[in-house]
PATORDO-790108 format. One line per field, with one value per residue (C-alpha): residue number from 1; x negated, y negated, z. Coordinates in nm, 4 decimals. Layout:
BEGIN
k	NUM, ... .
xx	X, ... .
yy	Y, ... .
zz	Z, ... .
# end
This chain:
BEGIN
k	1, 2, 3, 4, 5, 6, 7, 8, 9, 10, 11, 12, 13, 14, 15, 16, 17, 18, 19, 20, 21, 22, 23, 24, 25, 26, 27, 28, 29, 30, 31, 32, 33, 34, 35, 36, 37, 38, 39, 40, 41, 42, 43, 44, 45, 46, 47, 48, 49, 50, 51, 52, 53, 54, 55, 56, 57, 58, 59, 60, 61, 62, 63, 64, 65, 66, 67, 68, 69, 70, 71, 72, 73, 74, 75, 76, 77, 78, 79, 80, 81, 82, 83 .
xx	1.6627, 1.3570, 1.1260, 0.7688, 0.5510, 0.2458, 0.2114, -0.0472, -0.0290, -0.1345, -0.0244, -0.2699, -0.5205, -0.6588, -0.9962, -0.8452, -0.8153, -0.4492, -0.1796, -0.3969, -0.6335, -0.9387, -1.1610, -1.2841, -0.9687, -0.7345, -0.4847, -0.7528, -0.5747, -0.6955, -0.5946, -0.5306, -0.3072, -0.1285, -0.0978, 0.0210, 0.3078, 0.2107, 0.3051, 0.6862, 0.8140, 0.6848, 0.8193, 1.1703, 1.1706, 1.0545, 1.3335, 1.6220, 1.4908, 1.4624, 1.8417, 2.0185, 1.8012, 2.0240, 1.6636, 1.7154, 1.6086, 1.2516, 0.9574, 0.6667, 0.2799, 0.1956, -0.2074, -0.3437, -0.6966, -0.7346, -1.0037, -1.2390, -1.4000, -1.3093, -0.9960, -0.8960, -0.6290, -0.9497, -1.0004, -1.3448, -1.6039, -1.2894, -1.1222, -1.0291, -0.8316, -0.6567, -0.5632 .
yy	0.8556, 0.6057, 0.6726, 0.5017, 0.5215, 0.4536, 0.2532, 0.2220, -0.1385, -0.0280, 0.2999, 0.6110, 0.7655, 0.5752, 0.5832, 0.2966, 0.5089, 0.4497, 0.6780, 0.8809, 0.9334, 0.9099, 0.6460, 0.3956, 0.4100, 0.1309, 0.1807, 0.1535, -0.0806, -0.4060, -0.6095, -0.8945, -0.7020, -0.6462, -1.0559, -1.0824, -0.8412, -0.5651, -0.2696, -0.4819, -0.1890, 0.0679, -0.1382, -0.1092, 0.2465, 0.3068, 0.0427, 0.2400, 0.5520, 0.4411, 0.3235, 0.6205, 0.8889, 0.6826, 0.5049, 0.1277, 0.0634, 0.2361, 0.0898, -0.0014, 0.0078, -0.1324, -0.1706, -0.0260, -0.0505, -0.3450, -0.4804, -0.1796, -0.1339, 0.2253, 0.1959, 0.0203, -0.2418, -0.3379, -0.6837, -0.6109, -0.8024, -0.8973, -1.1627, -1.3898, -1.1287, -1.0063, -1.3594 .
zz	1.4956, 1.4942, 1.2394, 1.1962, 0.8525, 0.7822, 0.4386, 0.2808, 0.0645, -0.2645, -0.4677, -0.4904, -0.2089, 0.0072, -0.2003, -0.4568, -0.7302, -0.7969, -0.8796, -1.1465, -0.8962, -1.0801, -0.9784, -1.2510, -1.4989, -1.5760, -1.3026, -0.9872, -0.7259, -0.5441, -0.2716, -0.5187, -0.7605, -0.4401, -0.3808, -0.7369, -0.6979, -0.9287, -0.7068, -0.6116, -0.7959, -0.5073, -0.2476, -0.4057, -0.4544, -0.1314, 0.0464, -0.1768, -0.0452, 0.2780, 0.2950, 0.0688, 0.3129, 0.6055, 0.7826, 0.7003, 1.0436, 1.0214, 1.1498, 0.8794, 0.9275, 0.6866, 0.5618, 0.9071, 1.0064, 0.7456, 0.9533, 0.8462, 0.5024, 0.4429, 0.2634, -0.0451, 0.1634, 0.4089, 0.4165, 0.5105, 0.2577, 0.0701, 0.3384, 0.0245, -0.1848, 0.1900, 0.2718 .
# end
C-alpha cells in the first residue's frame, strides 16, 4: 500500500508549544532547535515505526505550508532560522 504523512518538523501542536502543550514553558519548539538536531530523536522513532509497521516506502510531507506564518515550522518572518 502507498501511504503519505503529513509531518510536521518539530514535536507538539502545530501552535509551537511542544510536546507539553502549554505555550511559554521550557520545551516550546523552534525552527532553529530543529537545525541543531534536538528533535533527531523523533525522527528515529518515527523511521523504526515506520519500517517494523511494514511502510519503509511511505511518502513524507514534511513542514507543509512553510511559506505561511501560521504554524510553528513557517519560515515566514523567520527565513534565517528556516534556511
Amino acid at each position: 500500500r502507498n501511504v503519505i504523512l503529513s509531518i510536521p518538523l518539530m514535536p507538539g501542536p502545530v501552535d509551537g508549544s511542544g510536546p507539553d502543550r502549554i505555550k511559554g514553558t521550557a520545551d516550546d519548539v523552534s525552527l532553529q532547535a530543529c537545525a541543531n538536531g534536538d528533535y533527531n530523536t523523533y525522527w528515529d522513532s518515527l523511521a523504526d515505526n515506520l519500517v517494523i509497521n511494514r511502510m519503509p516506502n511511505a511518502i513524507l510531507r514534511l513542514g507543509w505550508e512553510f511559506n505561511g506564518t501560521w504554524l510553528s515550522w513557517s519560515a515566514g518572518g523567520k527565513e534565517a532560522g528556516y534556511r
